[in-house]
C-alpha positions in Angstrom: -13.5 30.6 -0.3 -10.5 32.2 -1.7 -6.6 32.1 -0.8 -5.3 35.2 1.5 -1.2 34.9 2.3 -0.7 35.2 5.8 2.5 35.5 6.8 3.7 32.9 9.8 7.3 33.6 9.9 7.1 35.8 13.3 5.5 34.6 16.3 3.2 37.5 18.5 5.4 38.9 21.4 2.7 38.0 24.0 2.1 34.2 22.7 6.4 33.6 22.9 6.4 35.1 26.2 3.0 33.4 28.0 4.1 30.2 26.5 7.7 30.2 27.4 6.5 30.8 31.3 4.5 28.1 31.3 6.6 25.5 29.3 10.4 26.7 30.4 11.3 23.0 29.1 9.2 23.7 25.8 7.5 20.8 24.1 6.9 18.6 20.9 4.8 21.5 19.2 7.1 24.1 20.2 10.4 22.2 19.8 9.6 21.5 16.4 8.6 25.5 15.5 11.4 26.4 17.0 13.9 24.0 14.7 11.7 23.4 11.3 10.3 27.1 11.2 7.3 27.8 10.1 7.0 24.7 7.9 4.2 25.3 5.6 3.1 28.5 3.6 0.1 29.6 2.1 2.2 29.7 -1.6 2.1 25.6 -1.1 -1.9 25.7 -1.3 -2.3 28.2 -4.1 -3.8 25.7 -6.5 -6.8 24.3 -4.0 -8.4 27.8 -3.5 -10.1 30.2 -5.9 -8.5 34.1 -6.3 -11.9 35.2 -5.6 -14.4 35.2 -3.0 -14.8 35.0 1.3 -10.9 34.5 2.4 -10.4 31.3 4.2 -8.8 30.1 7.1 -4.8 30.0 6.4 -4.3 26.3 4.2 -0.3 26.4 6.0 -2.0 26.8 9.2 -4.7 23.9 8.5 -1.8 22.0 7.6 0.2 22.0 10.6 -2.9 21.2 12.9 -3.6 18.3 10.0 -0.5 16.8 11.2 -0.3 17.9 14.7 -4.4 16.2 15.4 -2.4 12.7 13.3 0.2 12.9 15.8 -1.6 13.4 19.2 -4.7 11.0 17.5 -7.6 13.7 18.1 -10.8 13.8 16.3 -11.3 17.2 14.0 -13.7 18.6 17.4 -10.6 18.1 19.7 -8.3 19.7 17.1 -9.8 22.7 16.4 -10.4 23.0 20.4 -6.6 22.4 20.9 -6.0 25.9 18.5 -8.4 27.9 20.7 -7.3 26.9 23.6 -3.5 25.6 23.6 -0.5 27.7 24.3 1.8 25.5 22.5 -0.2 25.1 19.7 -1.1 28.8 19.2 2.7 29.0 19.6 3.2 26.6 16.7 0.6 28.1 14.2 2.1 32.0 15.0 -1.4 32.7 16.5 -2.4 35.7 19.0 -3.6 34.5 22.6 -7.3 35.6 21.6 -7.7 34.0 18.3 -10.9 32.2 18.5 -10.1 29.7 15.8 -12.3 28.1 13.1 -15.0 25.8 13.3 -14.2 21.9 13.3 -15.9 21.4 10.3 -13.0 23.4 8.2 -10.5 20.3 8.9 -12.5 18.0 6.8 -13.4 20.3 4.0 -9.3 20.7 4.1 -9.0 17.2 3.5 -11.3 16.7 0.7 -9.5 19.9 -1.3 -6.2 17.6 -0.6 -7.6 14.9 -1.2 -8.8 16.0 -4.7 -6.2 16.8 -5.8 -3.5 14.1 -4.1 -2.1 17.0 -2.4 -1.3 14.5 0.7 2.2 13.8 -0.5 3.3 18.1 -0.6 2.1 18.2 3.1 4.4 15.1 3.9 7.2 16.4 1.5 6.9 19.9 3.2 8.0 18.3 6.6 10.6 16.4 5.2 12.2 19.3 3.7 12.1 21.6 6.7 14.4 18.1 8.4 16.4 18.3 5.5 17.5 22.1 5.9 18.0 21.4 9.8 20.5 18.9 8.5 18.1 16.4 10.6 17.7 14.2 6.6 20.3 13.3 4.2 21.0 11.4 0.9 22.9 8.0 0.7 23.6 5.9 3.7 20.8 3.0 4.5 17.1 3.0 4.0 14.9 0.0 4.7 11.5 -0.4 3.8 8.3 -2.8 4.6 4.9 -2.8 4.2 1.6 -3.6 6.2 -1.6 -4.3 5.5 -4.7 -1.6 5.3 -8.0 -3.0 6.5 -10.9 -1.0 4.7 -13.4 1.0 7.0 -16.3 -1.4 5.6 -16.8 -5.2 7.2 -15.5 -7.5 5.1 -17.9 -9.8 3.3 -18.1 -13.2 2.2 -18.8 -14.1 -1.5 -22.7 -14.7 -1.2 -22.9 -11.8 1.5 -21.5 -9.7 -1.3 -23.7 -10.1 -4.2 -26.8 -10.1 -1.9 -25.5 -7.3 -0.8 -24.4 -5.6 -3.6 -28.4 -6.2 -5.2 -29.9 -4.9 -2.0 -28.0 -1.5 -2.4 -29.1 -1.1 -6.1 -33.0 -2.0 -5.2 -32.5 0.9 -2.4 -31.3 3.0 -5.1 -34.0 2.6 -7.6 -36.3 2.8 -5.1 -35.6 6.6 -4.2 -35.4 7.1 -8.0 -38.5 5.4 -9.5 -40.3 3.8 -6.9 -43.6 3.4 -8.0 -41.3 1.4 -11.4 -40.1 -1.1 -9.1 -42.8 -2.0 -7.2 -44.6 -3.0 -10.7 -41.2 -5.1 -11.2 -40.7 -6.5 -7.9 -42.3 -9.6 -7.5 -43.7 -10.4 -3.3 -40.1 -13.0 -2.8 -37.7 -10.2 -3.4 -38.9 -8.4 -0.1 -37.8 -11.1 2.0 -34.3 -11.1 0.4 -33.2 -8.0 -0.2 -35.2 -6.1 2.3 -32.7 -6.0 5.0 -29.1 -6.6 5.3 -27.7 -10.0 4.8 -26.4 -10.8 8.2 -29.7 -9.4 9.3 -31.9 -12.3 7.0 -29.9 -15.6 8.4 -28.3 -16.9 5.3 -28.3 -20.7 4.4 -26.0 -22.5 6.1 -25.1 -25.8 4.1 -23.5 -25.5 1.5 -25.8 -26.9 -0.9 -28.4 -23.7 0.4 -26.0 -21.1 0.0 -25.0 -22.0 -3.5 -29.2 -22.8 -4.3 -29.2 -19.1 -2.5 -26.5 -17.4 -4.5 -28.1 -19.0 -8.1 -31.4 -17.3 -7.1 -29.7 -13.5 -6.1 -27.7 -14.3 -9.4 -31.5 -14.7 -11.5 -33.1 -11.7 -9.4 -30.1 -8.9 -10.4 -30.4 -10.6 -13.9 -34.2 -9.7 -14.2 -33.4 -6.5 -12.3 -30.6 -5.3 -15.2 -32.5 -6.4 -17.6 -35.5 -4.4 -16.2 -33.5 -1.2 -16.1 -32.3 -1.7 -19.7 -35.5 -2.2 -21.4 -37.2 0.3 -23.3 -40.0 1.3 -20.4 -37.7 1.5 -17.9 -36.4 5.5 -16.7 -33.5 6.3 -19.0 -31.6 7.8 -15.5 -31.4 4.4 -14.0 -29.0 3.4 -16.2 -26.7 6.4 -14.7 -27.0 5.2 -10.9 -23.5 4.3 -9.7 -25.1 1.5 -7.9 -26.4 -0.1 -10.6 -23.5 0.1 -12.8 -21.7 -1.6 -9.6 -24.1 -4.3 -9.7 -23.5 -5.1 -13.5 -20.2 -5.0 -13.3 -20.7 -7.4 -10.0 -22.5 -9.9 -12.1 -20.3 -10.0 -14.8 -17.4 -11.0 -12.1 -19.7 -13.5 -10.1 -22.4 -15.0 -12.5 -22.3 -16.5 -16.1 -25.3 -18.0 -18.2 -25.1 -22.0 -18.4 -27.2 -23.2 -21.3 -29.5 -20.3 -20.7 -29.2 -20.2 -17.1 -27.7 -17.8 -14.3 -25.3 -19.8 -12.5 -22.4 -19.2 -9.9 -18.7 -19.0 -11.7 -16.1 -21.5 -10.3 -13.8 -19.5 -8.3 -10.9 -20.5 -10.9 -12.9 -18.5 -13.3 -13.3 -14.7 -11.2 -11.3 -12.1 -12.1 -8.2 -11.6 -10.5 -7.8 -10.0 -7.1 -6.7 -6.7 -8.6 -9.7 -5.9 -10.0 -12.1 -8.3 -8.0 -15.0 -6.2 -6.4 -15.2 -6.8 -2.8 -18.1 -4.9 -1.2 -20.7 -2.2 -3.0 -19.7 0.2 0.4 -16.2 0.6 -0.9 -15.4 0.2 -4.6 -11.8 0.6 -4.4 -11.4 -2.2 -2.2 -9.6 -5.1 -2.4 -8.6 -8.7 -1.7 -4.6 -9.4 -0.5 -3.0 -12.2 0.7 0.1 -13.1 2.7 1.1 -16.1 4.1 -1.6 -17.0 6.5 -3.3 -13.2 6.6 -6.1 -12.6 4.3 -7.6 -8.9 4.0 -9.6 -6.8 1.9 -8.1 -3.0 1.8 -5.1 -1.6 1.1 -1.0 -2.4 1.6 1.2 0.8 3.0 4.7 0.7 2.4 7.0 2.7 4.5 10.8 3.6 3.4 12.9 5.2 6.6 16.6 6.1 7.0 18.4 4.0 9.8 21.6 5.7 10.6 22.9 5.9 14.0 23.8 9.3 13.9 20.2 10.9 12.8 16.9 10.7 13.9 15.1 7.5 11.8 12.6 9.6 9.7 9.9 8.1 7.3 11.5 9.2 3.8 8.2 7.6 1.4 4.4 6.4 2.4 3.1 4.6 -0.6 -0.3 3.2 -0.7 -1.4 0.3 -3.3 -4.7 -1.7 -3.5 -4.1 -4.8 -1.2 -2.9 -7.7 -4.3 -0.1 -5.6 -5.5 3.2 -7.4 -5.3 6.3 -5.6 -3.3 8.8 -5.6 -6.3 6.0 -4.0 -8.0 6.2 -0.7 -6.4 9.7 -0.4 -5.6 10.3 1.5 -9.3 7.8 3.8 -7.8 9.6 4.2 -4.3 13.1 5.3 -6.1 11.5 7.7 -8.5 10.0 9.4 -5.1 13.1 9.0 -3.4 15.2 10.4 -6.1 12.8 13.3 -6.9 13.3 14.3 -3.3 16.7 13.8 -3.1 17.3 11.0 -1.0 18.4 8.4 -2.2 20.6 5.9 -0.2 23.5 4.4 -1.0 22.1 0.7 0.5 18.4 0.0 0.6 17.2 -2.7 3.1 14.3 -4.7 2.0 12.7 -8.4 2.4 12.4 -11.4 0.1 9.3 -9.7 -1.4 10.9 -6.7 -2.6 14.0 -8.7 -4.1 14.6 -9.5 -7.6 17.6 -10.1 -10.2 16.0 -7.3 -12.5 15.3 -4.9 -9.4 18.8 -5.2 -8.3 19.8 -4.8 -12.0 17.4 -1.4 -12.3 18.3 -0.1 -8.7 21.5 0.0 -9.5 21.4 1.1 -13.6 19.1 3.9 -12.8 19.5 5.0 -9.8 22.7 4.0 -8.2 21.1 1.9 -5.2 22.5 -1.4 -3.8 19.3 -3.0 -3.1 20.2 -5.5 0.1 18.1 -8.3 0.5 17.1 -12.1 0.1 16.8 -13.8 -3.5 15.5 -17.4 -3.7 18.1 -19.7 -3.6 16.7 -23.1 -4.8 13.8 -24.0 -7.4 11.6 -26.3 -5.6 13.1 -29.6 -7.0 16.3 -28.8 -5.7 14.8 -28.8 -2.4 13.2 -32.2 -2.8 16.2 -33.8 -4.4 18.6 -31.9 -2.5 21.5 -32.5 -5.6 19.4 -31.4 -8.2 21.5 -29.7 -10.6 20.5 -25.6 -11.0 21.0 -23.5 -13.7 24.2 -22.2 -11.9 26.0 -25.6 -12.5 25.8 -25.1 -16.4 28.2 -23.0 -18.4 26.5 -20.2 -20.3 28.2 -19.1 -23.5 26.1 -15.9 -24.0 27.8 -15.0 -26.8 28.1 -18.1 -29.0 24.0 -18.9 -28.0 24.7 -22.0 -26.4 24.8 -23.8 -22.6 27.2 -26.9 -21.5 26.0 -29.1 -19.2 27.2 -30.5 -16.0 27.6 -33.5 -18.2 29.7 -31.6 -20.8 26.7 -31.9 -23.3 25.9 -28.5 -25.2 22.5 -26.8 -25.7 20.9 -28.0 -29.4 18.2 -24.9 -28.7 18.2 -21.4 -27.9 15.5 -19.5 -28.1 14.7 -15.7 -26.9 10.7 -15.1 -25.1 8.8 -13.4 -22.5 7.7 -14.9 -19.0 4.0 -15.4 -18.0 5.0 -11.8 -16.1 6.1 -10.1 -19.5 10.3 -10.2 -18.6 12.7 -11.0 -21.1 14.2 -15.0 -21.1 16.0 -16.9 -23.0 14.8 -20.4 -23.1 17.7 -23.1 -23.8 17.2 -26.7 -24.5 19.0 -29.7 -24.6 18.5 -32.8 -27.0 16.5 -35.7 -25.3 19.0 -38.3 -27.2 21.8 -36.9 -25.3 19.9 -36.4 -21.8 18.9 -40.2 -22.6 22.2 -41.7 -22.2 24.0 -39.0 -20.0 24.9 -40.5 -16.7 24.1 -37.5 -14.8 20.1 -37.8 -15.8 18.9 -38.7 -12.1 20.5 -35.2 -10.8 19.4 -33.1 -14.4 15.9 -34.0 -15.5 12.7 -36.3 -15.2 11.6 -34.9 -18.7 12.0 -37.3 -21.3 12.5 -34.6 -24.3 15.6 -33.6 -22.2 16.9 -30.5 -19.8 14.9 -27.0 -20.5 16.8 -24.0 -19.3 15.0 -20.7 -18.6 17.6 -17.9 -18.5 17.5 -14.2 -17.2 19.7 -11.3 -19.2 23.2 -11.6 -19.1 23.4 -8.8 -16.3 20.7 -10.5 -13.9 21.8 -13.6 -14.3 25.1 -12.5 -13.2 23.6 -10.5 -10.4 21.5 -13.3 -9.1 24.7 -15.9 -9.1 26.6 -13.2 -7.4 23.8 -12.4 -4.8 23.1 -16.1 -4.3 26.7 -16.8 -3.4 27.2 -13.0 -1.0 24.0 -13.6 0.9 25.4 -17.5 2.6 28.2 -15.3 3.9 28.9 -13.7 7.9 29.5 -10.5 6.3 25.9 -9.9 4.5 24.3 -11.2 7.1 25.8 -8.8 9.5 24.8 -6.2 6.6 21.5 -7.0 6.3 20.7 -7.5 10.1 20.0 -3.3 9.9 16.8 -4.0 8.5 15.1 -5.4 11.3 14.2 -2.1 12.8 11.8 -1.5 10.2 9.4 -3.8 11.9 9.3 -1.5 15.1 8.7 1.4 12.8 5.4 -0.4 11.1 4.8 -0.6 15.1 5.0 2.2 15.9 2.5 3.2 13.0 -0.3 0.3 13.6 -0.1 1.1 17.6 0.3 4.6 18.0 -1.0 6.4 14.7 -3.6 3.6 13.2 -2.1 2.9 9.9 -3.4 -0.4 10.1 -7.6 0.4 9.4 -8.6 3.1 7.1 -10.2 6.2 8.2 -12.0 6.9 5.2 -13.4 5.1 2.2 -11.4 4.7 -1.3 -7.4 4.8 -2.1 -7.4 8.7 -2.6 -8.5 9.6 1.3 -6.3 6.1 2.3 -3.2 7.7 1.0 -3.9 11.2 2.3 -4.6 9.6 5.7 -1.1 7.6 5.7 1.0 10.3 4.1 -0.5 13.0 7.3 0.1 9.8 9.6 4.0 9.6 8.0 4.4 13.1 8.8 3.4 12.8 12.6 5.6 10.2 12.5 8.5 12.4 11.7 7.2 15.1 13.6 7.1 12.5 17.1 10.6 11.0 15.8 12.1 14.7 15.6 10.9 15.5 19.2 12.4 12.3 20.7 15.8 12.9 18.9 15.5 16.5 20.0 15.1 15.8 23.5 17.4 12.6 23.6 15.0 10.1 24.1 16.8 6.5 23.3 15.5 3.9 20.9 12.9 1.2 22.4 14.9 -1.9 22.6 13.5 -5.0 21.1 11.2 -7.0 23.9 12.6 -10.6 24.6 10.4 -13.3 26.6 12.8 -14.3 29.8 12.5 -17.7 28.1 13.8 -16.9 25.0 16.4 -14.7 26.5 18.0 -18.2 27.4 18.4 -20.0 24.4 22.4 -20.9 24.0 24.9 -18.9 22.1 24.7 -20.1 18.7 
């Protein structure tokens, strides 16, 4: 298919006038046509289609009903009924009455060409911009920002369901490869394991059976990879993405014990980040927080929250599940910044919240990030007059710290922290620790006090920050955020950000950043037609807990 321009700037005569009699009060599809405009142009899409070959259906136009089917939750078969047989949506997409649409098949391939080439974001950017010039979106102000978690669109699996699994898949595939190789290799046993699916066989259930089990799947994929290695075996084996999954499986889950296969100790599995999960969905991953466990993704939304414009989703960013939220908030400025919206404040939890974020929001990009930094060290919580490193006087200059005890520093030395930031690390001389009265509020250590310091300019920010957040005034500040949680809400309930659509992080993203843009299409509509804010729900119970 090649890339023909239609023009969707003017609507047909006949469309404006049939649908204006039968919606005089207009609706969400033709509200927001008749204040964003056209919103998409062919121009956007020029590098997913060839110059040559059978025209295809208009990529603006496959856009708009991308994000219209995200915000009214229709399957790709309602959506392209809706464009044959809508008013307001042929009103939308500039159509005549008897267009007959395209097949429903179109929307998918749509989202594959997107989805190739992360083209996601320049559909949700595209209705951001058309806000902008309506003056609906503006820079500086308050944003806040949370995230939620992703479940993947495959069942979750336990460790032994996952490498028996994870086998059973690569038999299957060397099976429709070189079948008549494997049944030479297979011996009678591996029928009854790997034949079906593993909550299909009834797994062990003591413990000592399931790890006796687990050994035994870890010998078969051995003899199985070793098999496919050897000299006799088909040279395309080696090439089948399944099998390269299961190597790299047993490398994570098995290790050779004085010549034998054996389970590794949990301590000793790769980290999460690159932890395989299930063979079904590579990409996959294991997160954590608090009391929720997961495997999937994490989708972190950024929104503006003034009272005086619609609250519209400015960023969607989508991470593998483990990734920490100071992590990506680099990433969530540069977007910000490249679309020019930046905000003066931005409202963010404890997770988000650093010394050295604060430091870089505001260095490169002018931000006061708001939020929560840890107060106490976990001693000081015990102890409760444990002395922190805000009760010593740091001379940054002249390389040295005074104690609480007026005592100076005897070391100071500059190093990285297990997570690769800058510290200086100062220590104090265990013969003067020894006989300081203070010891019992200082240290337990017997070679004295150790110090670990931040820069100069975080350590000032975190003191600073520490001191600002115990007061009426930031808390008052920092109350805004809350509506975030009604906006990741909004997105679980009413668009399904919460479970993946599709498998892998590439359609995950596209699928969050068309769900972002319904969003702000459904946000736009209520603002439009004065539709209030959802107040927060309170139980009658809780409603009469005392002032204070």
């Amino acid at each position: 298919m090649s890339l023909r321009g239609v023009d969707l700037s003017e609507i047909p005569e006949e469309t404006v006038r049939v649908a204006r009699a039968v919606f005089p009060k207009s609706c969400l599809a033709m509200r927001i046509r008749d204040v964003l405009g056209p919103v998409f142009t062919d121009a956007d899409f020029d590098g997913l289609f060839p110059t040559r070959g059978r025209p295809a259906v208009s990529p603006a136009r496959l856009a708009l009903v991308s994000v219209l089917q995200f915000a009214e939750g229709l399957t790709d078969r309602q959506a392209a009924h809706a464009v044959r047989s809508r008013l307001d949506w042929k009103y939308a997409l500039s159509l005549e009455l008897t267009d007959t649409g395209f097949n429903f098949s179109v929307l998918s391939e749509f989202r594959d060409r997107l989805a190739g080439s992360d083209a996601g974001r320049g559909v949700f950017d595209a209705v951001l911009r058309a806000a902008g010039e309506a003056g609906l979106v503006k820079a500086g102000k308050r944003q806040r920002t949370d995230a939620t978690h992703v479940l993947a669109v495959t069942r979750d699996l336990n460790r032994l369901e996952f490498v028996v699994e994870t086998l059973r898949v690569a038999l299957n595939a060397i099976a429709s490869q070189a079948g008549d190789w494997l049944a030479a290799l297979a011996p009678p046993e591996w029928f009854d394991r790997y034949s079906a699916r593993p909550e299909d066989t009834g797994l062990p259930s003591r413990w000592a059976a399931r790890l006796g089990h687990g050994d035994q799947c870890g010998v078969d994929g051995t003899v199985l990879l070793n098999a496919v290695w050897s000299r006799t075996a088909p040279p395309a084996l080696r090439r089948l993405p399944a099998v390269e999954l299961l190597r790299q499986t047993w490398v994570q889950q098995f290790q050779h014990v004085d010549g034998v296969v054996r389970w590794r100790e949990p301590r000793n599995t790769p980290p999460a980040l690159i932890r395989l999960r299930t063979p079904h969905e590579t990409e996959a991953r294991t997160g954590s927080k608090r009391d929720t466990g997961w495997s999937g993704y994490k989708v972190h939304l950024s929104e503006t929250c003034e009272p005086d414009a619609p609250h519209l989703i400015t960023h969607v960013h989508t991470v593998p599940a483990p990734v920490n939220d100071f992590v990506v908030l680099e990433d969530i400025h540069g977007a910000l910044a490249e679309r020019g919206l930046l905000p003066d404040e931005h409202l963010v939890d404890a997770g988000y919240v650093d010394a050295q974020q604060i430091h870089h929001a505001r260095r490169d990009h002018g931000v006061e990030l708001v939020g929560p930094v840890k107060t106490t060290s976990v001693k000081e919580q015990v102890a409760g007059d444990f002395f922190d490193n805000s009760r010593f006087t740091i001379d940054w200059e002249g390389h040295q710290a005074v104690c609480p005890g007026g005592r100076t520093s005897v070391s100071w030395l500059s190093g990285r922290s297990r997570h690769g930031t800058p510290v200086t690390r100062v220590r104090f001389g265990a013969r003067e620790c020894a006989t300081c009265e203070l010891r019992s509020s200082c240290t337990d250590c017997k070679t004295g006090r150790n110090l670990t310091l931040r820069p100069k300019a975080e350590h000032d920010i975190l003191q600073q920050a520490r001191i600002e957040q115990d007061t009426d005034h930031w808390r008052s500040r920092y109350g805004h955020r809350a509506g975030v949680e009604g906006t990741i809400s909004q997105a679980v309930q009413a668009f399904g950000m919460r479970r993946s659509r599709y498998r892998g992080l590439t359609k995950t993203r596209l699928q969050h950043h068309l769900a972002g843009a319904a969003i702000n299409l459904a946000r736009l509509d209520a603002w439009l037609t004065g539709r209030p804010l959802a107040r927060t729900r309170i139980t009658p119970f809780a409603a009469l807990r005392p002032a204070g």
